[in-house]
ZAPATI-807966 format. One record per residue (C-alpha): residue in three letters; x, y, z; residue number from 0. Coordinates in steps of 0.001 Angstrom, whole numbers, plus 500000, padded with zeros to 6 digits. Layout:
<pt aa="ala" X="X" Y="Y" Z="Z" i="NUM"/>
...
REM end
This chain:
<pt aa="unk" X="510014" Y="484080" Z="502779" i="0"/>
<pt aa="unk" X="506785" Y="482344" Z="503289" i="1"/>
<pt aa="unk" X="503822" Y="483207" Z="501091" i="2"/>
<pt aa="unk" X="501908" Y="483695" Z="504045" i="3"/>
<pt aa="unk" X="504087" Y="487030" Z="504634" i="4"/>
<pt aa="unk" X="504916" Y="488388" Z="501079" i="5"/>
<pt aa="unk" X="501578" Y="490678" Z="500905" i="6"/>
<pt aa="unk" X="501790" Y="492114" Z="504548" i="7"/>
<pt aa="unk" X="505473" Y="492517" Z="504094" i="8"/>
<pt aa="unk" X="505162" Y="493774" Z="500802" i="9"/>
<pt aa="unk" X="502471" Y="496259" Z="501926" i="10"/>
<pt aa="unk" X="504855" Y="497607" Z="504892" i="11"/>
<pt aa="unk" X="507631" Y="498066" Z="502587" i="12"/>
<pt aa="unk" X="505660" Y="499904" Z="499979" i="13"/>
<pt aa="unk" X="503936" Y="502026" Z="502655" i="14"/>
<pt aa="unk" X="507604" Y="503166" Z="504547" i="15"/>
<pt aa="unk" X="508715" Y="504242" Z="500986" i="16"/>
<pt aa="unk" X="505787" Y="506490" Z="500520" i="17"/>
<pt aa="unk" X="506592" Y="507520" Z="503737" i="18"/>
<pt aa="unk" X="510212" Y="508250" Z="503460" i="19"/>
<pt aa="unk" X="509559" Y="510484" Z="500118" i="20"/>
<pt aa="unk" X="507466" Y="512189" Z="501670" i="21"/>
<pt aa="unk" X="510067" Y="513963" Z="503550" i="22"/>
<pt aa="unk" X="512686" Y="513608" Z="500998" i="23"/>
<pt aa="unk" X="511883" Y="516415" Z="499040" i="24"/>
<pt aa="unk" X="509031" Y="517975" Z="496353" i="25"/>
<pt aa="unk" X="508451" Y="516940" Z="492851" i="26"/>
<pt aa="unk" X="508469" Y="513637" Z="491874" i="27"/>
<pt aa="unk" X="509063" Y="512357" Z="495627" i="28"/>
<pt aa="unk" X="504927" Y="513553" Z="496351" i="29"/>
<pt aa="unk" X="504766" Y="511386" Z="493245" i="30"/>
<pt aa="unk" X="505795" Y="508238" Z="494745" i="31"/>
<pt aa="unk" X="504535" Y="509220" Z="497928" i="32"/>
<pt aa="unk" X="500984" Y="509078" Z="496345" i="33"/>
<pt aa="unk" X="501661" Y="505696" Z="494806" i="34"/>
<pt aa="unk" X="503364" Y="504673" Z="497944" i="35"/>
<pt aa="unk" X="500715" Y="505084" Z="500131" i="36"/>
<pt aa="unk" X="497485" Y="504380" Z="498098" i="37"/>
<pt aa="unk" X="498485" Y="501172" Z="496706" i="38"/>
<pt aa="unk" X="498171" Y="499591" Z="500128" i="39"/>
<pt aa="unk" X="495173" Y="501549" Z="500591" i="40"/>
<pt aa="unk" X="493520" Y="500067" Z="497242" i="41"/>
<pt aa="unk" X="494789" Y="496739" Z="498182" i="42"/>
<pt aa="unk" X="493275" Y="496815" Z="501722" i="43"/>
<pt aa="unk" X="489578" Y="498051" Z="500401" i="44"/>
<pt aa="unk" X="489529" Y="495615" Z="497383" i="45"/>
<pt aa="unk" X="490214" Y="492609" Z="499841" i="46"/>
<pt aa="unk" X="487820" Y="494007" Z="502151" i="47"/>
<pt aa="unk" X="485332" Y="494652" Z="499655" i="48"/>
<pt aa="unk" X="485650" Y="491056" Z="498251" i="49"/>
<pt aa="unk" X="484836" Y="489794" Z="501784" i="50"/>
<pt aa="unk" X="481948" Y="492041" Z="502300" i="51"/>
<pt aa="unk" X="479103" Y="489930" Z="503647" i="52"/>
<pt aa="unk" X="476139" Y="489422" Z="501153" i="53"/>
<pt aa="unk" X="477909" Y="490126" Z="498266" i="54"/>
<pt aa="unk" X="478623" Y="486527" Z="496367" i="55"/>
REM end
């Protein structure tokens, strides 16, 4: 896989898993649905963050 798509496909991976546990069941599957789905969240405002304009 190019290194161009590793993130994005990373991302979509991690983000369908905390999707899928979401409706898997309770307990530790709201667990990994949390981690699941605000990893790519953190990723997505750090990277936008870094790019901010006026911040250097």
């Amino acid at each position: 896989m190019s290194g161009v798509w590793s993130m994005p496909v990373a991302l979509a991976v991690l983000s369908f898993i905390g999707l899928a546990s979401a409706i898997l069941g309770d307990g530790i599957w709201h667990w990994v649905c949390w981690a699941g789905l605000a990893v790519p969240l953190a990723v997505c405002a750090l990277k936008l963050w870094a790019q901010w304009p006026g911040r250097a």
